[in-house]
Residue frames as a rotation matrix with the C-alpha (Angstrom) as fourth column:
UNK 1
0.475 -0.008 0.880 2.39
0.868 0.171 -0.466 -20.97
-0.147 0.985 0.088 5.02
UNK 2
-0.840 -0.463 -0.284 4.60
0.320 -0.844 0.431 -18.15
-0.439 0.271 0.857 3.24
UNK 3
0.734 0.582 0.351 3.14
0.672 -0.546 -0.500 -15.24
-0.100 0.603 -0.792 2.08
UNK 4
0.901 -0.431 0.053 5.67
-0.414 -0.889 -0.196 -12.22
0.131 0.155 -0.979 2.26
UNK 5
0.104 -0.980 -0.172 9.52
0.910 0.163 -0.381 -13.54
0.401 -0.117 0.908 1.94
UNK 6
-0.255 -0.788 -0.560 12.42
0.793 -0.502 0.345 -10.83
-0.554 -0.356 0.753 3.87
UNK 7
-0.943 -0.190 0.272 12.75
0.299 -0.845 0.444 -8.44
0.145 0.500 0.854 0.82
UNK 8
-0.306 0.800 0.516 8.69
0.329 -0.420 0.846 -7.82
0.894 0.428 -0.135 0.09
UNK 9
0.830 0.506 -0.234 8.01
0.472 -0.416 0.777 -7.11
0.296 -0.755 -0.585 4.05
UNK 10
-0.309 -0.739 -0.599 11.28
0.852 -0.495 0.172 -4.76
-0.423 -0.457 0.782 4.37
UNK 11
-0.843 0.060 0.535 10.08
0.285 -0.794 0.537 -2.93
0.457 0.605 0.652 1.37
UNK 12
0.347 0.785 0.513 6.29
0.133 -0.583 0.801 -2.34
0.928 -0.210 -0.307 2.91
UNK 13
0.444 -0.236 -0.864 7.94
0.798 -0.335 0.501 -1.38
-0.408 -0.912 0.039 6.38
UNK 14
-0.657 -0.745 -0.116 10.08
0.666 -0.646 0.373 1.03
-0.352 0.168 0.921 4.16
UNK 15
-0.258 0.739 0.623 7.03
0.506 -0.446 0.739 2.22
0.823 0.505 -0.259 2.17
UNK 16
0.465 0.883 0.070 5.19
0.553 -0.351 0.756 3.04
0.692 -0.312 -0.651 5.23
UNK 17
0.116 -0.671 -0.732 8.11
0.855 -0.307 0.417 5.08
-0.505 -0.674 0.538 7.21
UNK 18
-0.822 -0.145 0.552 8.41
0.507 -0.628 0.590 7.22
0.261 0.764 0.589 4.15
UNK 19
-0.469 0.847 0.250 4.72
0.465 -0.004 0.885 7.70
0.751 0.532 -0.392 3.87
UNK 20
0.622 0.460 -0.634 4.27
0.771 -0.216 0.599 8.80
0.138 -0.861 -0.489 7.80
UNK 21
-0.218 -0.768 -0.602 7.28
0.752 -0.526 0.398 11.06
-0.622 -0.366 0.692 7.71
UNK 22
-0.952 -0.081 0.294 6.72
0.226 -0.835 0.502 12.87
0.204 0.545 0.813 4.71
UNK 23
-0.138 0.901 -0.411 2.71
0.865 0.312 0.394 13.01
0.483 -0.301 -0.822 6.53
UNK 24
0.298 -0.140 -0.944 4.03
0.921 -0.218 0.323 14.50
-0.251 -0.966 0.064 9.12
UNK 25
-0.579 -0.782 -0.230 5.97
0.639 -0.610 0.468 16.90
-0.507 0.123 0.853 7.46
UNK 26
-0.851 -0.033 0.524 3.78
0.266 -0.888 0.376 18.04
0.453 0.459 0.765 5.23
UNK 27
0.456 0.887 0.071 0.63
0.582 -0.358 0.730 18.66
0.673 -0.291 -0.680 7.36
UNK 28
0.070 -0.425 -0.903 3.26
0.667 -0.653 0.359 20.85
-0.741 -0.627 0.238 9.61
UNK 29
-0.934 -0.164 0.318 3.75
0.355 -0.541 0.762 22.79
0.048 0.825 0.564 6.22
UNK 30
-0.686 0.663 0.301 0.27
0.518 0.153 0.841 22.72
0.511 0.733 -0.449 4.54
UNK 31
0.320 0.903 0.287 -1.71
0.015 -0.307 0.951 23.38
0.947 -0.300 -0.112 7.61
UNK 32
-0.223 -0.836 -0.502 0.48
0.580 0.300 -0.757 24.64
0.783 -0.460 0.418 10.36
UNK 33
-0.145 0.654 0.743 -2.44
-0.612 -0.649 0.452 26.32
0.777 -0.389 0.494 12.19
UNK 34
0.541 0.833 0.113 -3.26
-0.836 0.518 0.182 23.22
0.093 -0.193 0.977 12.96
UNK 35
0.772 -0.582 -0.255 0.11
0.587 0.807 -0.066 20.53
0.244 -0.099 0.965 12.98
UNK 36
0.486 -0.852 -0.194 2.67
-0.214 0.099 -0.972 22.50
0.847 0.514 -0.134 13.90
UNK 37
0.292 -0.666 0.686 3.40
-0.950 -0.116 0.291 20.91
-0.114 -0.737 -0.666 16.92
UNK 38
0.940 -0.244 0.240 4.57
0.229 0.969 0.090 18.06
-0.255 -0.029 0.967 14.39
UNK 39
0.736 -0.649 0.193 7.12
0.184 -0.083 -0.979 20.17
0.651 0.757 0.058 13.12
UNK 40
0.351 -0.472 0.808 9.41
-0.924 -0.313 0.219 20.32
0.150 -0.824 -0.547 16.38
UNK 41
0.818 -0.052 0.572 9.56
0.049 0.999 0.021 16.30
-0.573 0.011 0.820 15.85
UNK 42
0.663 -0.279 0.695 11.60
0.732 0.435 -0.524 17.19
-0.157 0.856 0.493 12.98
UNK 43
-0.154 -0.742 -0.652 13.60
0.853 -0.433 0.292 20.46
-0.499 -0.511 0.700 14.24
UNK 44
-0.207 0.348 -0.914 11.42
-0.022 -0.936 -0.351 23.16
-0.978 -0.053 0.201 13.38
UNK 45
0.346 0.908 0.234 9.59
0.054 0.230 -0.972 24.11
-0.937 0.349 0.031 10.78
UNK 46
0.374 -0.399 -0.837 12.03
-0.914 -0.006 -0.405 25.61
0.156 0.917 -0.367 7.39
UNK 47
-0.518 -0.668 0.533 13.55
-0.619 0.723 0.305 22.12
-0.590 -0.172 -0.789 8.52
UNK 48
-0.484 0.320 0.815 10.98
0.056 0.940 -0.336 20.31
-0.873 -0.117 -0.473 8.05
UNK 49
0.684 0.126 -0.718 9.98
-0.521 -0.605 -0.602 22.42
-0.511 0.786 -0.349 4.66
UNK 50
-0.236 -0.945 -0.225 13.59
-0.960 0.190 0.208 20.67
-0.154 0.265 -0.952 3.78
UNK 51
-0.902 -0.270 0.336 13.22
-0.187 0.947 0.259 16.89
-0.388 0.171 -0.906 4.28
UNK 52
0.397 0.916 -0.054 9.10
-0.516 0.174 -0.839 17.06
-0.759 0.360 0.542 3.18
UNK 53
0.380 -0.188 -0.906 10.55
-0.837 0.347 -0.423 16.24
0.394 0.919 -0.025 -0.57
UNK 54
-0.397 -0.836 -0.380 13.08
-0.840 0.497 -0.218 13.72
0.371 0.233 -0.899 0.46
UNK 55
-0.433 0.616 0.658 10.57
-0.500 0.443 -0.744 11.79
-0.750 -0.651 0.116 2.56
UNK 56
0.324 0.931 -0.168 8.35
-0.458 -0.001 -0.889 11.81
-0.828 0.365 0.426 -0.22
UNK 57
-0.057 -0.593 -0.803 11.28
-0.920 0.344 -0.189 10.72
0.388 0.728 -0.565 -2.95
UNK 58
-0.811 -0.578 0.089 12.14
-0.570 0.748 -0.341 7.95
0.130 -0.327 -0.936 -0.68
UNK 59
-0.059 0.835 0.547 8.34
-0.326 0.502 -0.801 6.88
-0.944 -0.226 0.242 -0.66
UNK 60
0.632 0.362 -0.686 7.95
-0.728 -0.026 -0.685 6.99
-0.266 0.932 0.247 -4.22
UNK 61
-0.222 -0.893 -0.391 11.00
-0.874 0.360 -0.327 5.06
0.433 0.269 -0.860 -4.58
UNK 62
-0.891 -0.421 0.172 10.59
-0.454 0.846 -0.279 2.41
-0.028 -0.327 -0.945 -2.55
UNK 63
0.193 0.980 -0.056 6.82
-0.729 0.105 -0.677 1.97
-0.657 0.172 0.734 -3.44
UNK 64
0.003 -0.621 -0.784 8.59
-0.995 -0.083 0.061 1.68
-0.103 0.780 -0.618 -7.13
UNK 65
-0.762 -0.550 -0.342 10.26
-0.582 0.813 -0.012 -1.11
0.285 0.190 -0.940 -6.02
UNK 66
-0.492 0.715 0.497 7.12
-0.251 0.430 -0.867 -3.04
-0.834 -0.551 -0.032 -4.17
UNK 67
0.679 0.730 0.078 5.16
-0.267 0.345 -0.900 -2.52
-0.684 0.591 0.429 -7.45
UNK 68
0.100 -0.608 -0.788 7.45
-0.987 0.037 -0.154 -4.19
0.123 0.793 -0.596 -9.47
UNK 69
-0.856 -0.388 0.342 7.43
-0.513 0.723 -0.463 -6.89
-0.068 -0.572 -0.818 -6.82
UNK 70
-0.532 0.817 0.225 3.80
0.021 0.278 -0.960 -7.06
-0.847 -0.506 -0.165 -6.96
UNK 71
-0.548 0.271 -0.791 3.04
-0.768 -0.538 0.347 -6.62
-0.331 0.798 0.503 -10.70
UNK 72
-0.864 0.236 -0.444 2.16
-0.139 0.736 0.662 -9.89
0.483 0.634 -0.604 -11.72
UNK 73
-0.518 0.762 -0.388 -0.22
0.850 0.508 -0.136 -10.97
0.093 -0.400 -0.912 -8.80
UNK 74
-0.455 0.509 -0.731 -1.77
-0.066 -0.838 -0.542 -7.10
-0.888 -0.199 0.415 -8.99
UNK 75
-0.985 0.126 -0.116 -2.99
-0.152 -0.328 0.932 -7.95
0.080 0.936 0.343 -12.18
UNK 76
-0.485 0.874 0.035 -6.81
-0.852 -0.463 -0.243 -7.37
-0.196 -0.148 0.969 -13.00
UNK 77
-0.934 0.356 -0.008 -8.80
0.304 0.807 0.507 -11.15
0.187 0.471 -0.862 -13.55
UNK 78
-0.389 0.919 -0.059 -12.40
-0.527 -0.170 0.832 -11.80
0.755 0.355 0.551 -13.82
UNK 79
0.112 0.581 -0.806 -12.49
0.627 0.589 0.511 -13.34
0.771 -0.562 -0.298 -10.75
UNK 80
-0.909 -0.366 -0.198 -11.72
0.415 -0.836 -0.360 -9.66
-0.033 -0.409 0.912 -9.31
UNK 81
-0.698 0.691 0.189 -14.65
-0.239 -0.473 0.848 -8.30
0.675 0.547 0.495 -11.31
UNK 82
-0.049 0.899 -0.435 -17.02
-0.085 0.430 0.899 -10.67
0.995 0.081 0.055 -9.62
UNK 83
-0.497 -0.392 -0.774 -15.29
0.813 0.104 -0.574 -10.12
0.305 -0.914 0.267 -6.31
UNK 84
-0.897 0.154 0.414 -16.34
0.163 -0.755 0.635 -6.66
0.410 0.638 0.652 -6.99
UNK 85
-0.435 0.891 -0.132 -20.00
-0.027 0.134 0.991 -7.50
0.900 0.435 -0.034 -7.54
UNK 86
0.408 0.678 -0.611 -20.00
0.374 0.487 0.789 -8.71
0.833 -0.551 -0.055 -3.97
UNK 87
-0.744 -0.653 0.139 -18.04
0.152 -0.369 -0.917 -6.24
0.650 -0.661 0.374 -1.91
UNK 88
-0.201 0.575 0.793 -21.44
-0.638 -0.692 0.339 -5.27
0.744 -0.438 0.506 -0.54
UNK 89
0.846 0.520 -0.123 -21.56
-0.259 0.601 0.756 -8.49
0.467 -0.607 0.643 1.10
UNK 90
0.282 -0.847 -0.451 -17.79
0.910 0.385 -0.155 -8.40
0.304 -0.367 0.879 2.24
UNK 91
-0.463 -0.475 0.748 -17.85
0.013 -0.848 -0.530 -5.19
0.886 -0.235 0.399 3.83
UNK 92
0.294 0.873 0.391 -20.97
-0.798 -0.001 0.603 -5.97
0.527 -0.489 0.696 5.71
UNK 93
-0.781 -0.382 0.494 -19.22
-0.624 0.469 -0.625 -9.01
0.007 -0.796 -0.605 7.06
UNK 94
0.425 0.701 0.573 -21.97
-0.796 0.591 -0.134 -11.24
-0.432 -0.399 0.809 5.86
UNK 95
0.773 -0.077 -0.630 -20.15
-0.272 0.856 -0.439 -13.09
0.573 0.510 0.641 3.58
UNK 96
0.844 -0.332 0.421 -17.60
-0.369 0.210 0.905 -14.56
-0.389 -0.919 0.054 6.06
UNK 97
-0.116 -0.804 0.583 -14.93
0.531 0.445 0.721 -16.32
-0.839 0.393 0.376 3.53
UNK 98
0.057 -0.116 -0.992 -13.76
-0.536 -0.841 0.068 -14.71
-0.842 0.528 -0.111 1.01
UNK 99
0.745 0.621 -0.244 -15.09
-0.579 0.420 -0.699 -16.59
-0.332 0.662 0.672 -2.87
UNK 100
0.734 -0.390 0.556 -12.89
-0.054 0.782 0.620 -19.45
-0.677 -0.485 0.553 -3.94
UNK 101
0.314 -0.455 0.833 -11.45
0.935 -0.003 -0.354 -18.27
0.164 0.891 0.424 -6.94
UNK 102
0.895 -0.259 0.363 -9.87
-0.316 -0.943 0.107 -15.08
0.314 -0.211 -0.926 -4.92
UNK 103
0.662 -0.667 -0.343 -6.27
0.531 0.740 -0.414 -15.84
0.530 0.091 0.843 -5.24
UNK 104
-0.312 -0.938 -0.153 -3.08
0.772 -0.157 -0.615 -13.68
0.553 -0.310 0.773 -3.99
UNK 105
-0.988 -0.137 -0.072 -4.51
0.154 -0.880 -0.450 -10.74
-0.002 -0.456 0.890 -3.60
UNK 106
-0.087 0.971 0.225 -8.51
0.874 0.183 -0.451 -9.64
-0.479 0.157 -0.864 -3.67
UNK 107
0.336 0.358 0.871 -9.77
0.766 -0.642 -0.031 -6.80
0.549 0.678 -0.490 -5.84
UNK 108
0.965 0.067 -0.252 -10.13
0.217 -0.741 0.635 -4.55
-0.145 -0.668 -0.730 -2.70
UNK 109
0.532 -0.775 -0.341 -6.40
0.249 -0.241 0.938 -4.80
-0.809 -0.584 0.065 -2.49
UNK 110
0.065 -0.331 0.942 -5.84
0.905 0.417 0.084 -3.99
-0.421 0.846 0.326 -5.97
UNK 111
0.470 0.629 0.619 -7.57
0.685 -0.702 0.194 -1.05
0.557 0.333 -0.761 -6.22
UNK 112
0.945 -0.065 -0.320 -5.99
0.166 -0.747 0.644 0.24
-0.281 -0.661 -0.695 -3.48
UNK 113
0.293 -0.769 0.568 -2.71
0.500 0.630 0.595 -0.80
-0.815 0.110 0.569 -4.89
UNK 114
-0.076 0.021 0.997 -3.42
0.911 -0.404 0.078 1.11
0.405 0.914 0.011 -8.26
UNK 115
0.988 0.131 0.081 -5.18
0.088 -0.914 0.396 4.04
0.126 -0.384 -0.915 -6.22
UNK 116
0.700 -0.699 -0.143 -1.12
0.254 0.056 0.966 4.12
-0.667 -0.712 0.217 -4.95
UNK 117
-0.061 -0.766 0.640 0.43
0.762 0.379 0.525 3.49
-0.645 0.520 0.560 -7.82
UNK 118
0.157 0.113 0.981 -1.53
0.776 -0.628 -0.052 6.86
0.610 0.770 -0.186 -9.14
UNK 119
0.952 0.127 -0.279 -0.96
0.306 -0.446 0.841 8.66
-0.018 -0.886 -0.463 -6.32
UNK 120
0.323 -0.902 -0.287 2.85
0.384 -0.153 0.911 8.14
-0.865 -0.404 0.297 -6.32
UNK 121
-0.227 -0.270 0.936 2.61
0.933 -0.335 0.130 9.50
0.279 0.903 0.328 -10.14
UNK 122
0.616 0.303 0.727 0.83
0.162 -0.952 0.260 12.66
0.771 -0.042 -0.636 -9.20
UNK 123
0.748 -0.603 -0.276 3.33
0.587 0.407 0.700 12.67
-0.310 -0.686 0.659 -6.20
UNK 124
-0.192 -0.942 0.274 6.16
0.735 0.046 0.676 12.87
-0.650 0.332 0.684 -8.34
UNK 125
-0.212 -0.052 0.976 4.84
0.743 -0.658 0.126 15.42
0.635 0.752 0.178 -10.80
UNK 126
0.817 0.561 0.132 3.37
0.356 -0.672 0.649 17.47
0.453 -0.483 -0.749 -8.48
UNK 127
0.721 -0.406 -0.561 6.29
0.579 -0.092 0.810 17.31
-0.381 -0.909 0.168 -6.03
UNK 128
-0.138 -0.615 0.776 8.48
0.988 -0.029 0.153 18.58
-0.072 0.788 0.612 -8.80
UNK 129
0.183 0.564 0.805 6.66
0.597 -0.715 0.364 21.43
0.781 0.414 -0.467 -9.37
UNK 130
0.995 0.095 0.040 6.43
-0.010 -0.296 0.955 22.45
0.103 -0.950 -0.294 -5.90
UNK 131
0.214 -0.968 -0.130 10.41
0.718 0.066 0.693 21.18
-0.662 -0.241 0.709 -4.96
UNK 132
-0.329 -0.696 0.638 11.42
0.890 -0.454 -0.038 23.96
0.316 0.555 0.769 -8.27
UNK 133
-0.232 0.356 -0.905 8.95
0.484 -0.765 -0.425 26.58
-0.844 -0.537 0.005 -7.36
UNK 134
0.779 0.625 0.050 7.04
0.331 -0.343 -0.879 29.25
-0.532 0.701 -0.474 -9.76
UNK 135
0.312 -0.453 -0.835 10.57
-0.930 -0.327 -0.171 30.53
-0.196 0.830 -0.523 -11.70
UNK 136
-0.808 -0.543 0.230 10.65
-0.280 0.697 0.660 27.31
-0.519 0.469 -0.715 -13.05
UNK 137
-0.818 0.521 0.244 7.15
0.570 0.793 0.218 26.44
-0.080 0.317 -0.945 -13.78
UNK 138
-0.550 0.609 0.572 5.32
-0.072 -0.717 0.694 29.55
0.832 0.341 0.438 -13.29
UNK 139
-0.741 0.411 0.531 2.40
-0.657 -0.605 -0.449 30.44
0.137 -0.682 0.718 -11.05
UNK 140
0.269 0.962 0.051 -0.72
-0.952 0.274 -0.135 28.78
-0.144 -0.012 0.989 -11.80
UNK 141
-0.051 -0.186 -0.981 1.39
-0.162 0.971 -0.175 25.04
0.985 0.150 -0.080 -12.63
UNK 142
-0.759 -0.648 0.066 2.22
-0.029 -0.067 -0.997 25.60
0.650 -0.759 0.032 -9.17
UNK 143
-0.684 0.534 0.497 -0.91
-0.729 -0.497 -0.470 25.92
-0.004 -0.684 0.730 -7.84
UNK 144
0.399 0.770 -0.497 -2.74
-0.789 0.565 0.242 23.83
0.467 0.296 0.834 -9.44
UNK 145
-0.299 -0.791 -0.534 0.30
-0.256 0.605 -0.754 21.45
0.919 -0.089 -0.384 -8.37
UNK 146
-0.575 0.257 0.777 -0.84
-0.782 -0.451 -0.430 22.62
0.240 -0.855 0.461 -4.48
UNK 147
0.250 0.860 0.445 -4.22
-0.878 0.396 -0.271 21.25
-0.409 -0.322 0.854 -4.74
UNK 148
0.494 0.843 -0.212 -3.51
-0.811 0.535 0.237 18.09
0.313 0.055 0.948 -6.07
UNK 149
-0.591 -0.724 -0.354 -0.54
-0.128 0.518 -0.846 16.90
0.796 -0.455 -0.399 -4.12
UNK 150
-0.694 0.189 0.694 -3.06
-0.703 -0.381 -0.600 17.64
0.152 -0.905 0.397 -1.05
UNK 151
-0.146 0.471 0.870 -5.66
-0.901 0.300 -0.314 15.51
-0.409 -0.829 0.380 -2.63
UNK 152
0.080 -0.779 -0.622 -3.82
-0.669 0.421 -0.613 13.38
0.739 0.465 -0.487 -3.60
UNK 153
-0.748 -0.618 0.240 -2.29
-0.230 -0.098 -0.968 13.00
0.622 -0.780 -0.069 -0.03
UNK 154
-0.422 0.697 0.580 -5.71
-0.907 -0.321 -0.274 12.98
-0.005 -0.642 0.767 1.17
UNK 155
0.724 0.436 -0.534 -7.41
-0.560 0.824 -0.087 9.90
0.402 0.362 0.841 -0.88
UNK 156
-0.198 -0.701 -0.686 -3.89
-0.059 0.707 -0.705 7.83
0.978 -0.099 -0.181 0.07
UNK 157
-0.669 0.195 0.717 -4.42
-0.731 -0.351 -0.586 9.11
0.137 -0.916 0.377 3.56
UNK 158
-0.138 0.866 0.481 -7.77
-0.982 -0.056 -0.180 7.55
-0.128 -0.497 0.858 3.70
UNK 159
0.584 -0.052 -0.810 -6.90
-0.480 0.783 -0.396 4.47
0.655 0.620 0.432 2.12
UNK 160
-0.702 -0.698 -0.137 -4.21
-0.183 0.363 -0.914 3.83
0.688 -0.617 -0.383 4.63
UNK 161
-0.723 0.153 0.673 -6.74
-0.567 0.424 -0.706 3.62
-0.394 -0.893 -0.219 7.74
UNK 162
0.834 0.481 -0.272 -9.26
-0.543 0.802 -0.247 1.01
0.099 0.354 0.930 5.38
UNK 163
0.349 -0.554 -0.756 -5.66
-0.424 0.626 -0.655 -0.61
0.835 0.549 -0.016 5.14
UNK 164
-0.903 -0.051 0.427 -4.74
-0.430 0.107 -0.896 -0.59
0.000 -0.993 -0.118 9.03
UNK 165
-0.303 0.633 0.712 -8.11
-0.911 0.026 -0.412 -1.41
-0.280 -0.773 0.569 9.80
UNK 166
0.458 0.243 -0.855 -8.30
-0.752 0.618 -0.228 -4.73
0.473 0.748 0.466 7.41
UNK 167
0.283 -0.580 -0.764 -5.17
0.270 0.812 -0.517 -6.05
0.920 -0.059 0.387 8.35
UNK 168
-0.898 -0.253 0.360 -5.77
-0.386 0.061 -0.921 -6.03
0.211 -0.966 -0.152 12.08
UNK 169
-0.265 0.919 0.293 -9.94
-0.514 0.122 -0.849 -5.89
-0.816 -0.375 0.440 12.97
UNK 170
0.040 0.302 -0.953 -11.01
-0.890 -0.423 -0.172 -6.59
-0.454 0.855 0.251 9.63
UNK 171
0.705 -0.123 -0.699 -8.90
-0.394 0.752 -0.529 -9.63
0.590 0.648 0.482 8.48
UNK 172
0.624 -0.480 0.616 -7.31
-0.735 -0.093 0.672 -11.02
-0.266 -0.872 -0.411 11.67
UNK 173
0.411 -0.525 0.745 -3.83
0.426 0.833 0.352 -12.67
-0.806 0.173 0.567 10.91
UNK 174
0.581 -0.408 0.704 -3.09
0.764 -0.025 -0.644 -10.56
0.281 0.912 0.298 7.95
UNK 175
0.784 -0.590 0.193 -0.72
-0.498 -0.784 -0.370 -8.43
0.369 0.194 -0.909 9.86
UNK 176
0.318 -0.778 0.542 1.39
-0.261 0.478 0.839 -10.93
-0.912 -0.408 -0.051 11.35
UNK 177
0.857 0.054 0.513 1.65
0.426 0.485 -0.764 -11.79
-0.290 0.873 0.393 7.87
UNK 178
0.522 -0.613 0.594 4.13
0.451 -0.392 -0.802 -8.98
0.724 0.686 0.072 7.17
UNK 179
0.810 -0.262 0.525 5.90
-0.584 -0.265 0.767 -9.63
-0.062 -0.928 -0.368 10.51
UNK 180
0.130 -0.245 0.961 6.47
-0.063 0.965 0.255 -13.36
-0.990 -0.094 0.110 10.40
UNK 181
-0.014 0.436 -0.900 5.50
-0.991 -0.123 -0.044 -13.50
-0.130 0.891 0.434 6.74
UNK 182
-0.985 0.128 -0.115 3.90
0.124 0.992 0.037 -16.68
0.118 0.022 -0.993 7.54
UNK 183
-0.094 0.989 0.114 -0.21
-0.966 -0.118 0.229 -17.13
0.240 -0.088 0.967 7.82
UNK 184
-0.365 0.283 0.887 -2.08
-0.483 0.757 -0.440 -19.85
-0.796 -0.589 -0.140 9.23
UNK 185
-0.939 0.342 0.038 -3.81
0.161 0.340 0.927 -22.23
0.304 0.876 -0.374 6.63
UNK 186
-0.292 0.861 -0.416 -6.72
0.849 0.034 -0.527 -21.57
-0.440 -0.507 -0.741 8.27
UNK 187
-0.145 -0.328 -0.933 -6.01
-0.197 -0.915 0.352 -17.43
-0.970 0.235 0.068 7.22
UNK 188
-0.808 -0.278 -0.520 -5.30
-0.466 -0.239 0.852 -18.32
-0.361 0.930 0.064 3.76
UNK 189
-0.898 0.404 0.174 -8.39
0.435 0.756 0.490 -20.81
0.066 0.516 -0.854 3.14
UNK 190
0.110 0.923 0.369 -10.63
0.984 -0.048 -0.174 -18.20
-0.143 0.382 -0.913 4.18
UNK 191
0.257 -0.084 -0.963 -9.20
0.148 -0.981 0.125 -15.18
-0.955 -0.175 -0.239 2.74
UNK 192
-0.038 -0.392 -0.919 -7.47
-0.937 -0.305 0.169 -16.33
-0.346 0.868 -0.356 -0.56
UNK 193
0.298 0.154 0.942 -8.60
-0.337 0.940 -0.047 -20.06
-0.893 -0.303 0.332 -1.03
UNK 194
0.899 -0.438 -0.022 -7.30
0.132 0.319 -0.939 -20.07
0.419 0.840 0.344 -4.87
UNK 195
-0.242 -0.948 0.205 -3.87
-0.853 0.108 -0.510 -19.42
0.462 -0.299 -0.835 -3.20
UNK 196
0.363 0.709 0.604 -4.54
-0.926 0.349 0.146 -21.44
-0.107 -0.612 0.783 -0.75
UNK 197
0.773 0.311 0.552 -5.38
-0.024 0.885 -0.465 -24.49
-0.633 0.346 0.692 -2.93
UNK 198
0.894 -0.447 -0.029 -2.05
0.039 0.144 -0.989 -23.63
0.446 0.883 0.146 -5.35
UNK 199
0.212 -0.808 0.549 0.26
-0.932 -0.336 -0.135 -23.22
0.294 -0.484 -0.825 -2.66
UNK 200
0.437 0.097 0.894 -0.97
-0.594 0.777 0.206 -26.45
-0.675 -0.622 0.398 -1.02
UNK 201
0.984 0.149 0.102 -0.69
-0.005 0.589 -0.808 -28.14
-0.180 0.794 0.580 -4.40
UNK 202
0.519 -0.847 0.114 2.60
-0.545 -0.431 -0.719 -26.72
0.659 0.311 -0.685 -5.06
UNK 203
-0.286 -0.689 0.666 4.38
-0.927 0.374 -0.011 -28.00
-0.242 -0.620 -0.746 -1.76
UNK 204
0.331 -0.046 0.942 2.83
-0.173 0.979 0.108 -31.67
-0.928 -0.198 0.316 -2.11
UNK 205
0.901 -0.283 -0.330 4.12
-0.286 0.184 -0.940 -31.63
0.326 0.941 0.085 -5.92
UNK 206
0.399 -0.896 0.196 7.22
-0.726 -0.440 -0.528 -30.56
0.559 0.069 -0.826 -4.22
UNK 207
-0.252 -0.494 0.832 7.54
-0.922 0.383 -0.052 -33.13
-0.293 -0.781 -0.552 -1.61
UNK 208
0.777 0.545 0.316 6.43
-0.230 0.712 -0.663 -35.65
-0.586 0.442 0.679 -4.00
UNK 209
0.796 -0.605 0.013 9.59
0.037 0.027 -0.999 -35.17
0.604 0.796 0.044 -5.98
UNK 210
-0.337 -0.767 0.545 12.03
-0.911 0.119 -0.395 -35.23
0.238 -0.630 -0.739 -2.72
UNK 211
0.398 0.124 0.909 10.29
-0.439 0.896 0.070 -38.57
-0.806 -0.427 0.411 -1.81
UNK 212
0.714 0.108 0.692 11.22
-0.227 0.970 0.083 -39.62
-0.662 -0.216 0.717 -4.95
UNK 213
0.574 -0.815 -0.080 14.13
-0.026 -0.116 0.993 -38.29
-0.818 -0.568 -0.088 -5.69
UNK 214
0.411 0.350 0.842 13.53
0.912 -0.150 -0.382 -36.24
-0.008 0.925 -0.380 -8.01
């Protein structure tokens, strides 16, 4: 079954190149006690001081474009809510399938999805700040700016290995997904069984109307 067409799994391969470079870059900055033998990856440190922003533009950007791609099926429903209710039994790995009225996406991935989508605001304001420096904004914007690009950077950070660790151990089959961007039906009936059950529906509509030539 599709799940990711060409464009939506270039753009999260583009997202996440951004996101590891400008990583890199800035924990060689931020805390260069302690990374800076990433900044030699990137030809030394005032270098890497240099592309940090542009990394970080080109994440924001191409995020941008993803959530735009993803707006509709990122919306909140009430079969989120109740997804919700029971995360304690889908983390724990007792509930084994994921409830039948979980459709494109599940809460979990929503949340993280927003959590991003604020992130890449503070991002952008923050980075601003920082990219003009205090004669433009002053001292204390700047600081404040400091701490919450960092945790910022930090919460996204941690999100990313809950996201790696889903869509490999977690939910086997949902990274080939945004190789191939194909899944097994097997995958989709117990991960997203309202997709699932509207995709399925969808193609036999469709091949119902080539049989009869329609």
């Amino acid at each position: 079954m599709l799940r990711h067409p060409v464009y939506t799994r270039v753009l999260h391969w583009a997202v996440a190149l951004f996101f590891f470079l400008a990583l890199f870059t800035g924990f060689g900055i931020y805390l260069p006690w302690l990374f800076r033998w990433f900044t030699p990856f990137f030809g030394g440190g005032p270098l890497s001081r240099v592309m940090h922003p542009y990394f970080g533009v080109g994440f924001v950007f191409c995020f941008g474009l993803q959530a735009l791609n993803w707006l509709k099926p990122m919306i909140w429903t009430a079969a989120d809510s109740r997804w919700m209710r029971n995360i304690k039994g889908v983390v724990s790995g007792e509930e084994k399938m994921d409830p039948p009225d979980t459709g494109f996406f599940n809460a979990g991935q929503k949340v993280q999805f927003w959590e991003i989508v604020g992130g890449c605001v503070v991002y952008l304001i923050t980075g601003v700040v920082l990219w003009a420096g205090a004669r433009t904004f002053g001292r204390i914007p700047v600081a404040v700016s400091y701490v919450l690009h960092d945790i910022s950077a930090l919460i996204m950070l941690g999100g990313i290995f809950i996201h790696i660790y889903l869509s490999t151990i977690g939910e086997p089959g949902t990274f080939q997904s945004m190789i191939r961007g194909a899944v097994s039906e097997a995958w989709a009936w117990t991960f997203h069984p309202a997709w699932y059950s509207k995709s399925r529906d969808e193609t036999r509509s469709k091949t119902a109307k080539k049989r009869d030539g329609k």
